[in-house]
PyMOL Python script that loads the backbone (N, CA, C, O; Angstrom):
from pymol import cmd

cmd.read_pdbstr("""\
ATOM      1  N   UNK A   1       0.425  17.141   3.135  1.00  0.00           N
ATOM      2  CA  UNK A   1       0.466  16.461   4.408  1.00  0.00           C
ATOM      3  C   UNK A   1       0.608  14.965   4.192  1.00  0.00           C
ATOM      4  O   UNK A   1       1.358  14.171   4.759  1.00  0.00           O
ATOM      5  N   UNK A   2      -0.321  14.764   3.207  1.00  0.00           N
ATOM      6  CA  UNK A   2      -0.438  12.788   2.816  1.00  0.00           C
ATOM      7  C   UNK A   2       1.484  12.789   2.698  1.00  0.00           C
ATOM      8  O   UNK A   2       2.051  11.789   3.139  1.00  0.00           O
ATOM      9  N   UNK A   3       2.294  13.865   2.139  1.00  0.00           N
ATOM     10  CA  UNK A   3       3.795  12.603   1.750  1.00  0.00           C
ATOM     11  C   UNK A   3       4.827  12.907   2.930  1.00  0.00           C
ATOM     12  O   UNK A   3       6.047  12.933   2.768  1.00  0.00           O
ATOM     13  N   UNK A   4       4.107  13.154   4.251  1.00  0.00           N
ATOM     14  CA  UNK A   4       4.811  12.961   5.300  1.00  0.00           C
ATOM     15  C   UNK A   4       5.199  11.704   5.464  1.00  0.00           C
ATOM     16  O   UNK A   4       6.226  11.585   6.131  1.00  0.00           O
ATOM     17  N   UNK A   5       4.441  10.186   4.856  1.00  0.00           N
ATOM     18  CA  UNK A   5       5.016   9.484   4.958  1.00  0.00           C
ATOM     19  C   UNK A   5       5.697   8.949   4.354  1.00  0.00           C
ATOM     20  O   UNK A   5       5.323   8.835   3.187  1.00  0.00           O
ATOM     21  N   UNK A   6       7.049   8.305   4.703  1.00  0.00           N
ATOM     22  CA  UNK A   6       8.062   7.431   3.983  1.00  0.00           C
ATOM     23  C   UNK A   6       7.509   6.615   2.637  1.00  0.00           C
ATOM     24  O   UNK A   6       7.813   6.782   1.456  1.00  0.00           O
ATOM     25  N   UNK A   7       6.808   5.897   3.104  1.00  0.00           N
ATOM     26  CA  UNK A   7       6.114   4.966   2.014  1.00  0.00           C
ATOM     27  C   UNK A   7       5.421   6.369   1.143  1.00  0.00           C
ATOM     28  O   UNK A   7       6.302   6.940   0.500  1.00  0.00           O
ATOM     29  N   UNK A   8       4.659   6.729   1.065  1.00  0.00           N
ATOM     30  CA  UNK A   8       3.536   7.587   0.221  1.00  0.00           C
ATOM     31  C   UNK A   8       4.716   8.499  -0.383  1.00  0.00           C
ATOM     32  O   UNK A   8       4.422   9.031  -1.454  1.00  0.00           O
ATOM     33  N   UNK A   9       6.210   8.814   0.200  1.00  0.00           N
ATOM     34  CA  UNK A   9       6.716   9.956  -0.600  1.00  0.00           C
ATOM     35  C   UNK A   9       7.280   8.797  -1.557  1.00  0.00           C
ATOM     36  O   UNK A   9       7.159   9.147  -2.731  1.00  0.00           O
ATOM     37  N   UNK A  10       7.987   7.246  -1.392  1.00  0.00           N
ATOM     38  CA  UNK A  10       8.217   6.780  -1.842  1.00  0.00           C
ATOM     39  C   UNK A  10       7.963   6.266  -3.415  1.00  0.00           C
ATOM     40  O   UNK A  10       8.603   6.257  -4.466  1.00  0.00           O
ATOM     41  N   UNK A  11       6.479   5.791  -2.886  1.00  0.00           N
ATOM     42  CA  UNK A  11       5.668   6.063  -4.270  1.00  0.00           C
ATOM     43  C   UNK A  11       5.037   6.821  -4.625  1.00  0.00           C
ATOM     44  O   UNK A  11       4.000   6.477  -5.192  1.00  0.00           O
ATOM     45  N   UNK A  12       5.341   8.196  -4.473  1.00  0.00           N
ATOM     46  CA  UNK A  12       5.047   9.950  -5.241  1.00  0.00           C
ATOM     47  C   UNK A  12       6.516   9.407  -5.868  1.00  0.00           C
ATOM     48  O   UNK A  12       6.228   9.118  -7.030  1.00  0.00           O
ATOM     49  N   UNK A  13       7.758   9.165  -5.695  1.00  0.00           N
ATOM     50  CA  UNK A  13       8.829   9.667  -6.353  1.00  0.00           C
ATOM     51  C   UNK A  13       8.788   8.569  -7.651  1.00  0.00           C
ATOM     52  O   UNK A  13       8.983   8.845  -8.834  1.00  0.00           O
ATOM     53  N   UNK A  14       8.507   7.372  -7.124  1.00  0.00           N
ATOM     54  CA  UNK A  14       8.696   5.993  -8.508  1.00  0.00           C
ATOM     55  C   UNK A  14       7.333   6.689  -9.308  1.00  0.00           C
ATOM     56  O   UNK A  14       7.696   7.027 -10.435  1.00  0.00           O
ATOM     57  N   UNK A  15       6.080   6.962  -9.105  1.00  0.00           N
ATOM     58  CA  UNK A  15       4.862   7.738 -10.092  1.00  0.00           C
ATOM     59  C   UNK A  15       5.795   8.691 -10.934  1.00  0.00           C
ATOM     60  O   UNK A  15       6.394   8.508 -11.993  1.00  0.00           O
ATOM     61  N   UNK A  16       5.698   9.843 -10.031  1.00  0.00           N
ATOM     62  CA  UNK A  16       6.705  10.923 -11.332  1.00  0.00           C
ATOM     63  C   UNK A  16       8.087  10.055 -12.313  1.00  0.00           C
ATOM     64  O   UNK A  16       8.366  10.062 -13.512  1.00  0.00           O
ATOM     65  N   UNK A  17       8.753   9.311 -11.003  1.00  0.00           N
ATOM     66  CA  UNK A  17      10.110   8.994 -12.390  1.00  0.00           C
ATOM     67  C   UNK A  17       9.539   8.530 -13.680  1.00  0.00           C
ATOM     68  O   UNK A  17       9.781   8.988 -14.797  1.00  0.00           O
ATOM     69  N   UNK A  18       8.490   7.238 -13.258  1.00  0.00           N
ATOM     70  CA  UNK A  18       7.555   6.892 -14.605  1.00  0.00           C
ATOM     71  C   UNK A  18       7.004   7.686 -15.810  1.00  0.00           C
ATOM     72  O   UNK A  18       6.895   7.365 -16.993  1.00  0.00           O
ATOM     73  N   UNK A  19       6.670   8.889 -15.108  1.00  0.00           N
ATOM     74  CA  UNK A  19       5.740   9.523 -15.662  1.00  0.00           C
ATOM     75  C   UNK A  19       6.359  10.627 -16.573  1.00  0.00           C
ATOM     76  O   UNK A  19       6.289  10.730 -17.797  1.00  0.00           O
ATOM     77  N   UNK A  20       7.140  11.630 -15.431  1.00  0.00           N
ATOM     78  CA  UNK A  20       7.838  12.741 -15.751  1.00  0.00           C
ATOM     79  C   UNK A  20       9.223  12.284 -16.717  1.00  0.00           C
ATOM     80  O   UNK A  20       9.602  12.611 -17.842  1.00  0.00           O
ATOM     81  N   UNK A  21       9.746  11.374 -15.680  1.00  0.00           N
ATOM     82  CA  UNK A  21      10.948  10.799 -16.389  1.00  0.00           C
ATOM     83  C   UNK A  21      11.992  11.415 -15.259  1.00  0.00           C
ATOM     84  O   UNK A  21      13.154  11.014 -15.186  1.00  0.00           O
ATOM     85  N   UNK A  22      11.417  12.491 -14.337  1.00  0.00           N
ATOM     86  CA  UNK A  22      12.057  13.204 -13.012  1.00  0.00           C
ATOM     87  C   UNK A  22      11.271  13.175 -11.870  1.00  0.00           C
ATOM     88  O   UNK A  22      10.065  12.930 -11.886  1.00  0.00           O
ATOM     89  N   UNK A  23      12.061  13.469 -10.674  1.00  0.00           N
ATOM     90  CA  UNK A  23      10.877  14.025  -9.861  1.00  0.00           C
ATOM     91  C   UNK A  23      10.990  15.392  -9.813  1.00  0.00           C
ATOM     92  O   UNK A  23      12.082  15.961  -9.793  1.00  0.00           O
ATOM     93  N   UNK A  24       9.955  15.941  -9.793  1.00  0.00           N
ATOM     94  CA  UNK A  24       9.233  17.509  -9.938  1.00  0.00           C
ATOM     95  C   UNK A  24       8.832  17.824  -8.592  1.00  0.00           C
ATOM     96  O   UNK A  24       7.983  17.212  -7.944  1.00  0.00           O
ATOM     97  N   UNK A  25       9.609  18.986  -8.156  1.00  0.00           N
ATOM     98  CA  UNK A  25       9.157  19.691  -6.896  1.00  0.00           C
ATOM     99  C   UNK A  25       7.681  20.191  -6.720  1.00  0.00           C
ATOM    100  O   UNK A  25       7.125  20.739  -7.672  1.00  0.00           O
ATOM    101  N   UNK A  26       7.264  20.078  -5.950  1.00  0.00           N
ATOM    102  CA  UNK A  26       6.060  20.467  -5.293  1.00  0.00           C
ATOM    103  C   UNK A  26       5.324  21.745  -5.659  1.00  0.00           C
ATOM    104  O   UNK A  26       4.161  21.874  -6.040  1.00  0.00           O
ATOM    105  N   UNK A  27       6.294  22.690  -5.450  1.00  0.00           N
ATOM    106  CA  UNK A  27       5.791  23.808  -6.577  1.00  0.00           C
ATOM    107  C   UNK A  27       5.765  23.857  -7.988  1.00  0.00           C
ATOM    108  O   UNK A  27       5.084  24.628  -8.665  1.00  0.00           O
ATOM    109  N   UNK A  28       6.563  22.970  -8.402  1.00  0.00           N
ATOM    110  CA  UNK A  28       5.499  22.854  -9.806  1.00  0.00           C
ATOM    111  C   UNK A  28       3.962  22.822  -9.570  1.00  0.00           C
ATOM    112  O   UNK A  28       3.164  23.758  -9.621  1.00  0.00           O
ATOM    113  N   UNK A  29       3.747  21.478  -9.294  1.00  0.00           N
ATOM    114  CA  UNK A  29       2.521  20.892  -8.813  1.00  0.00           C
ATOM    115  C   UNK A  29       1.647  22.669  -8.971  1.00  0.00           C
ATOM    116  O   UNK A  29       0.977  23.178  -9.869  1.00  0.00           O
ATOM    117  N   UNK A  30       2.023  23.069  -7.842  1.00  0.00           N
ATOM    118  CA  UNK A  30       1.201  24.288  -7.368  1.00  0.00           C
ATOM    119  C   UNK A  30       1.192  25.501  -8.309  1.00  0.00           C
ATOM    120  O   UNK A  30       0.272  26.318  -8.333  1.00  0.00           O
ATOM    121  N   UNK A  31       2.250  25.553  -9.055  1.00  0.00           N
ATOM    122  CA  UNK A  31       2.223  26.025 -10.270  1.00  0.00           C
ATOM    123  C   UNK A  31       1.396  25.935 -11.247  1.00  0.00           C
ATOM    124  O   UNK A  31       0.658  26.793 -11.733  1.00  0.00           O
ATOM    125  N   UNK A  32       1.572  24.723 -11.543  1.00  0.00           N
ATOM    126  CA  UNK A  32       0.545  24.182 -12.481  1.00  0.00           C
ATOM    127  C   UNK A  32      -1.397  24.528 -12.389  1.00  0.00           C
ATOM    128  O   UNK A  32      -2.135  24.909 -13.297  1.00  0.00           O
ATOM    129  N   UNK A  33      -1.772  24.172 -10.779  1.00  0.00           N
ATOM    130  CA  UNK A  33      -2.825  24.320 -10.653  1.00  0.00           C
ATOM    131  C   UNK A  33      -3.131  25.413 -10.453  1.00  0.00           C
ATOM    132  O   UNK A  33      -4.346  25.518 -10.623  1.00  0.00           O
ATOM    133  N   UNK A  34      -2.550  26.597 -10.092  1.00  0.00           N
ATOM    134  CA  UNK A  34      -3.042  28.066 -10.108  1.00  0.00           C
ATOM    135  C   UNK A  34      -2.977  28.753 -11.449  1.00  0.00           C
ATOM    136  O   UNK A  34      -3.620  29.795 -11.571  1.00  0.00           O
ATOM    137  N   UNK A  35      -2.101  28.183 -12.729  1.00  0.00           N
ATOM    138  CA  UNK A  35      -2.691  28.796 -13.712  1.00  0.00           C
ATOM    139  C   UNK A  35      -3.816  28.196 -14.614  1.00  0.00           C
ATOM    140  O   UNK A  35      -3.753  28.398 -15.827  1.00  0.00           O
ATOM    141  N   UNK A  36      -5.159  27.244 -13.920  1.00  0.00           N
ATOM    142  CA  UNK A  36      -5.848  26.498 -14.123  1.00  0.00           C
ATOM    143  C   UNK A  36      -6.839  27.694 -14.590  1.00  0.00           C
ATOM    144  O   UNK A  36      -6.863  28.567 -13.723  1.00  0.00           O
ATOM    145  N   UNK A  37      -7.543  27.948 -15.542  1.00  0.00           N
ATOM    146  CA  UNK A  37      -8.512  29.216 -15.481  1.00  0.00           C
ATOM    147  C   UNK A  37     -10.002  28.854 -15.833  1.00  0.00           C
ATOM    148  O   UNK A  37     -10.026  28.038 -16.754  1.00  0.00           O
ATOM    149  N   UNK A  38     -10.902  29.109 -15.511  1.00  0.00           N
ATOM    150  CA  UNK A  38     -12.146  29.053 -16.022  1.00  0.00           C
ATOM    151  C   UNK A  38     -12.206  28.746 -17.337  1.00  0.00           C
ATOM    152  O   UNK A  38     -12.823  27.802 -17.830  1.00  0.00           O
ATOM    153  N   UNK A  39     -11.455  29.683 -17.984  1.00  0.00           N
ATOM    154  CA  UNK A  39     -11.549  28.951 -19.714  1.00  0.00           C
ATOM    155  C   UNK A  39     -11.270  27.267 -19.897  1.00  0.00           C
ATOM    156  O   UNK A  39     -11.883  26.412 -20.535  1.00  0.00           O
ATOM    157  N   UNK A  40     -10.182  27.212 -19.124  1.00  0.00           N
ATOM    158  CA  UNK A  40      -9.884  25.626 -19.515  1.00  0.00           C
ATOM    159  C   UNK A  40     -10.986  25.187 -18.745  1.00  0.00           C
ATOM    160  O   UNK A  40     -11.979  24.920 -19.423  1.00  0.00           O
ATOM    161  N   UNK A  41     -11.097  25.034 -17.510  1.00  0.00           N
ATOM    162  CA  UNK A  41     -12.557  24.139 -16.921  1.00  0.00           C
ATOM    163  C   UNK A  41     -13.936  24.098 -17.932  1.00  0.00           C
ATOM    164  O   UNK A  41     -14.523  23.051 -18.203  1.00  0.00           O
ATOM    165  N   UNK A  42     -14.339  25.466 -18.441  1.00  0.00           N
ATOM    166  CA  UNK A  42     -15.275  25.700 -18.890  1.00  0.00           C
ATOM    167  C   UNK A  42     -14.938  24.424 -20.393  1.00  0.00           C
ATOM    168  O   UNK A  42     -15.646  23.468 -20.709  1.00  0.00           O
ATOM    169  N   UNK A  43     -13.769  24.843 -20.977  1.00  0.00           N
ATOM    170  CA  UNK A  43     -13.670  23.960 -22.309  1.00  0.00           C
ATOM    171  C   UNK A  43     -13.856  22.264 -22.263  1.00  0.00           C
ATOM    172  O   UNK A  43     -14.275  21.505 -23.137  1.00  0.00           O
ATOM    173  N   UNK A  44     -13.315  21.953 -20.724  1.00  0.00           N
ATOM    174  CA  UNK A  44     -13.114  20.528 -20.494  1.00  0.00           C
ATOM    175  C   UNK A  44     -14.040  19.426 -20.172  1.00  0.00           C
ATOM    176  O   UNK A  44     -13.978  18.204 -20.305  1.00  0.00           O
ATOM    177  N   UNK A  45     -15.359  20.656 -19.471  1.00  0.00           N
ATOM    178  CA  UNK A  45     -16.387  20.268 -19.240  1.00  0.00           C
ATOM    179  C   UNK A  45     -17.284  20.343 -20.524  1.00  0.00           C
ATOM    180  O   UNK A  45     -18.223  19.547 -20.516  1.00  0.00           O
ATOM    181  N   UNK A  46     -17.172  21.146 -21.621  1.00  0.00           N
ATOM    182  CA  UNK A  46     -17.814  20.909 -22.841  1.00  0.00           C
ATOM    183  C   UNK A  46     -17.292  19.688 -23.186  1.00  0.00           C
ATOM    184  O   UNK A  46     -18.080  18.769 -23.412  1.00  0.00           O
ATOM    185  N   UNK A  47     -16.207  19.522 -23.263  1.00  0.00           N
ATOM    186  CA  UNK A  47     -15.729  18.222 -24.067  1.00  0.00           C
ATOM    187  C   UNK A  47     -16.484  16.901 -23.740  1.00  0.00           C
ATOM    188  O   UNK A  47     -17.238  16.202 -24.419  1.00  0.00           O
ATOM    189  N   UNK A  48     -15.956  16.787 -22.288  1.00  0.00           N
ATOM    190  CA  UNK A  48     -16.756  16.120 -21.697  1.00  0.00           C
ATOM    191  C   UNK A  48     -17.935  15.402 -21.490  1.00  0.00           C
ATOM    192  O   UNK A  48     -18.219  14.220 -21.296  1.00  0.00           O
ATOM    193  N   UNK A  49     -18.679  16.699 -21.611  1.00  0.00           N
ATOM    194  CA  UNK A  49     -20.256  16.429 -21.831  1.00  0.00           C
ATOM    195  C   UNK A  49     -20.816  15.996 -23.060  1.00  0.00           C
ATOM    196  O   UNK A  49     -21.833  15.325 -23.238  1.00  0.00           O
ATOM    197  N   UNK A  50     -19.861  16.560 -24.045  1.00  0.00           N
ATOM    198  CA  UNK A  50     -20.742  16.646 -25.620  1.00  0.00           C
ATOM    199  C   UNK A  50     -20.170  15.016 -25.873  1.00  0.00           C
ATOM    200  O   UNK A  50     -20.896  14.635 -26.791  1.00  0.00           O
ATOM    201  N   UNK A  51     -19.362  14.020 -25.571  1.00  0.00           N
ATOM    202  CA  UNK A  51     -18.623  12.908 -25.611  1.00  0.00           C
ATOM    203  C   UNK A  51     -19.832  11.886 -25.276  1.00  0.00           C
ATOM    204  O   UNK A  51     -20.691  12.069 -24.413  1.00  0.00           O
ATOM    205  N   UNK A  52     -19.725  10.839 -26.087  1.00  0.00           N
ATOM    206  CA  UNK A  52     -21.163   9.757 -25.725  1.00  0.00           C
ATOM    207  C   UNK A  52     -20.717   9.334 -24.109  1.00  0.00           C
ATOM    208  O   UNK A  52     -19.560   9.250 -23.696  1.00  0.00           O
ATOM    209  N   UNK A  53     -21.476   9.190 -23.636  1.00  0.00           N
ATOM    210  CA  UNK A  53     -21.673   8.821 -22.135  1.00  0.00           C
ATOM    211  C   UNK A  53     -20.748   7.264 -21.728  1.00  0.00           C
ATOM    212  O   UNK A  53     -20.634   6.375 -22.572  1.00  0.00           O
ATOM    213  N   UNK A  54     -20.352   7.185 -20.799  1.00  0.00           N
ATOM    214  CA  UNK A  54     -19.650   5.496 -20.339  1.00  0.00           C
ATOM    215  C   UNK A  54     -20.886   4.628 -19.387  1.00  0.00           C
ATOM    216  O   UNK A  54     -21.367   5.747 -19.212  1.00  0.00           O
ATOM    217  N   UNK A  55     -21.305   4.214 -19.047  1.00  0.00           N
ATOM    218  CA  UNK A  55     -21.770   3.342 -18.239  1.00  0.00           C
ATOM    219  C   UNK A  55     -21.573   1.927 -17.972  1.00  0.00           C
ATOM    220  O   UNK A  55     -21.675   0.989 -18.762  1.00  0.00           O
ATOM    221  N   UNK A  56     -21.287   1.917 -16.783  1.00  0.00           N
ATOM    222  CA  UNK A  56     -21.143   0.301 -16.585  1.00  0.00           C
ATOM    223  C   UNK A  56     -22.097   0.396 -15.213  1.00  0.00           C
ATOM    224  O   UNK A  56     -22.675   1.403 -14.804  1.00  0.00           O
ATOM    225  N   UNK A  57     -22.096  -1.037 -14.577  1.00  0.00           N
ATOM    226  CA  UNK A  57     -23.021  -1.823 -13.569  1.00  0.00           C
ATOM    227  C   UNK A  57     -22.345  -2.669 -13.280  1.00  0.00           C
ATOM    228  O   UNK A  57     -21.432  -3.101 -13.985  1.00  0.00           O
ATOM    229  N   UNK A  58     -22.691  -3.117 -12.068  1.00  0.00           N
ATOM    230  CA  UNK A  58     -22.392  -4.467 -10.747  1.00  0.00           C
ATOM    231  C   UNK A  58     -23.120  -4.410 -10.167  1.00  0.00           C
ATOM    232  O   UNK A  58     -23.653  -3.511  -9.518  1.00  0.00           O
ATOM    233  N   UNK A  59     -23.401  -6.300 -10.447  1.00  0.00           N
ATOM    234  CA  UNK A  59     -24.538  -6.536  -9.280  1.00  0.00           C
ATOM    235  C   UNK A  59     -25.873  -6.729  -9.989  1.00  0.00           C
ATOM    236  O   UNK A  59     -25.987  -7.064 -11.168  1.00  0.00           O
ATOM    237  N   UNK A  60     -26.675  -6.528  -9.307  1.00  0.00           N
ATOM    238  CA  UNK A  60     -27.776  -7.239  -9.711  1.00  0.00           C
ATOM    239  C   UNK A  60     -27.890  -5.960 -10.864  1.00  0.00           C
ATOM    240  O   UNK A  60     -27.358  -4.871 -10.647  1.00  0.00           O
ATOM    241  N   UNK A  61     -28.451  -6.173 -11.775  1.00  0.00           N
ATOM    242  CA  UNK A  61     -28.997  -5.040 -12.670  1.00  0.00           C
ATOM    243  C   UNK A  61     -30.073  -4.946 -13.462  1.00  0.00           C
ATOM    244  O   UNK A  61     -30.401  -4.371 -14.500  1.00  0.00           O
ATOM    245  N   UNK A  62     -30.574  -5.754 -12.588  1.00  0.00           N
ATOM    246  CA  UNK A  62     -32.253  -5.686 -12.982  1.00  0.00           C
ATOM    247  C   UNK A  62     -32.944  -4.046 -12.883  1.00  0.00           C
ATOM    248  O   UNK A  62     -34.007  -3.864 -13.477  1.00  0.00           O
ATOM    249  N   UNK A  63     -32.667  -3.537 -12.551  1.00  0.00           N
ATOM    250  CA  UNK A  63     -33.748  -2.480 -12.160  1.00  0.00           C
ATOM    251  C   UNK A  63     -32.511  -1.040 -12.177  1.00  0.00           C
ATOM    252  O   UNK A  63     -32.824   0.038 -11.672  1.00  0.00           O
ATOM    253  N   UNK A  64     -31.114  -1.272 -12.841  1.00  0.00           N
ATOM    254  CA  UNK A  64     -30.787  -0.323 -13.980  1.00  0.00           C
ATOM    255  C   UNK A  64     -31.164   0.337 -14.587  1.00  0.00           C
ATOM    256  O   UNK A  64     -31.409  -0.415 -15.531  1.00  0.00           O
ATOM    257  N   UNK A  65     -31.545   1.491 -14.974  1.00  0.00           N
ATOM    258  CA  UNK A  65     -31.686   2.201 -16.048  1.00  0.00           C
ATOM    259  C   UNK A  65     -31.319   2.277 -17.240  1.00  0.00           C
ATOM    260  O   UNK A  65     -30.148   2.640 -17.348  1.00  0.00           O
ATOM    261  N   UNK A  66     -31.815   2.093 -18.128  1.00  0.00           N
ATOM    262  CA  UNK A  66     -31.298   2.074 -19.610  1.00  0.00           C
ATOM    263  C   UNK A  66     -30.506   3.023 -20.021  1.00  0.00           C
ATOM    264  O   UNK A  66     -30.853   4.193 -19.858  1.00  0.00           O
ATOM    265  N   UNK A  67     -29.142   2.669 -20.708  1.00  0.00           N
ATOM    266  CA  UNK A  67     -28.289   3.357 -21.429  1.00  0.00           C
ATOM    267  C   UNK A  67     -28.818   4.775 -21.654  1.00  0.00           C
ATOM    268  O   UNK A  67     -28.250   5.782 -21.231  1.00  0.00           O
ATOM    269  N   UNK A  68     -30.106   4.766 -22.449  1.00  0.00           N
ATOM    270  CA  UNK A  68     -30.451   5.904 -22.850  1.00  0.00           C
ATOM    271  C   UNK A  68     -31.186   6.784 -21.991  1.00  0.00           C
ATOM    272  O   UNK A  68     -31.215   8.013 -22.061  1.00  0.00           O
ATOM    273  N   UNK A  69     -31.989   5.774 -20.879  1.00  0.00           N
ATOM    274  CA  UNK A  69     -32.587   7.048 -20.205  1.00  0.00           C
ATOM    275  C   UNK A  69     -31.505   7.836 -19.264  1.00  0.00           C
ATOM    276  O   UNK A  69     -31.867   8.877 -18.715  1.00  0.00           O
ATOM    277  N   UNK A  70     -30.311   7.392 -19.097  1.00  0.00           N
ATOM    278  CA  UNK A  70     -29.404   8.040 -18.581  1.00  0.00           C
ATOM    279  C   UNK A  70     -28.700   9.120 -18.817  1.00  0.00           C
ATOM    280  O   UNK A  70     -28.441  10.192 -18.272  1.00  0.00           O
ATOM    281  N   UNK A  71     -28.341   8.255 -20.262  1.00  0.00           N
ATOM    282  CA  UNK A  71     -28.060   9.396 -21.991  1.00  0.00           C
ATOM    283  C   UNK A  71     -28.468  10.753 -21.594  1.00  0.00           C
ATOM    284  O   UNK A  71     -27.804  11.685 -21.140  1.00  0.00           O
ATOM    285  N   UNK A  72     -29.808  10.635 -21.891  1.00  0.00           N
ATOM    286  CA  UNK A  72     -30.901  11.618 -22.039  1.00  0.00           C
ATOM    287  C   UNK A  72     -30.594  12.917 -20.636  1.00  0.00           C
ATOM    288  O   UNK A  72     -30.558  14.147 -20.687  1.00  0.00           O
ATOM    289  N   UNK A  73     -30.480  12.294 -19.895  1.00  0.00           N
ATOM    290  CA  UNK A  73     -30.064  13.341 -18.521  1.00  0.00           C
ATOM    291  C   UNK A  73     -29.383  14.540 -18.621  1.00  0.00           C
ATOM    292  O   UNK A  73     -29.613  15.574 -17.994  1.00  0.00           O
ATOM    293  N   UNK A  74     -28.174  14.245 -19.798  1.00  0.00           N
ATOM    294  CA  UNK A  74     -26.602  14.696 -20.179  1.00  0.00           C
ATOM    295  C   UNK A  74     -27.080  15.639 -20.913  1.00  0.00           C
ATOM    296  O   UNK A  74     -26.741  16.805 -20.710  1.00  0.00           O
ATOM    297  N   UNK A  75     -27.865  15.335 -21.797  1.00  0.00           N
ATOM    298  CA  UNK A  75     -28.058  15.801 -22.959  1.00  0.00           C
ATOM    299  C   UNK A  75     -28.963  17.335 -22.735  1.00  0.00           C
ATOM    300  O   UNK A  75     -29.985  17.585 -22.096  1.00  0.00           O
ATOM    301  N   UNK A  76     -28.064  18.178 -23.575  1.00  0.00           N
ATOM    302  CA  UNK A  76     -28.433  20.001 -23.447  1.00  0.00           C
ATOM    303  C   UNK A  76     -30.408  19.886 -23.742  1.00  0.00           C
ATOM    304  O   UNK A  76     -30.993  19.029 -24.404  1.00  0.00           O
ATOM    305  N   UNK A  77     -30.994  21.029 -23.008  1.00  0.00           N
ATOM    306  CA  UNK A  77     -32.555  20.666 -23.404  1.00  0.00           C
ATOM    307  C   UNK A  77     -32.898  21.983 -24.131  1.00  0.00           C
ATOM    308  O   UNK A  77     -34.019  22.149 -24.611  1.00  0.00           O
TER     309      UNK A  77
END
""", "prot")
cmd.dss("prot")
cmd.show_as("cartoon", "prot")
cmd.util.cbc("prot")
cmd.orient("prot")
């Protein structure tokens, strides 16, 4: 629905040329995400998780939580 508009299909088509090097019909797209399976989610979210953590802050950050007690959240018990 979002590339009903002119502008938004506009830049869907310059993203893919960049990207793809084409533009790719829509059913790809839909292609793509229905052979998405639990195995891959399940693998991506291991990866994910087992990966040291990112954190950043803005703003005041006094009363932040430490790197690690955050860490610690992630981490299998």
């Amino acid at each position: 629905m979002n590339l009903e508009s002119r502008m938004v299909v506009s830049e869907d088509i310059g993203r893919q040329v960049l990207t793809y090097g084409e533009r790719k019909p829509v059913d790809d797209f839909l292609k793509a995400v229905d052979q998405v399976t639990l195995k891959d989610i399940t693998s991506i979210s291991q990866k994910l998780l087992s990966s040291p953590l990112t954190m950043a802050s803005y703003g005041d950050v006094l009363y932040v939580p430490s790197y690690e007690s955050v860490s610690n959240q992630f981490r299998s018990k």
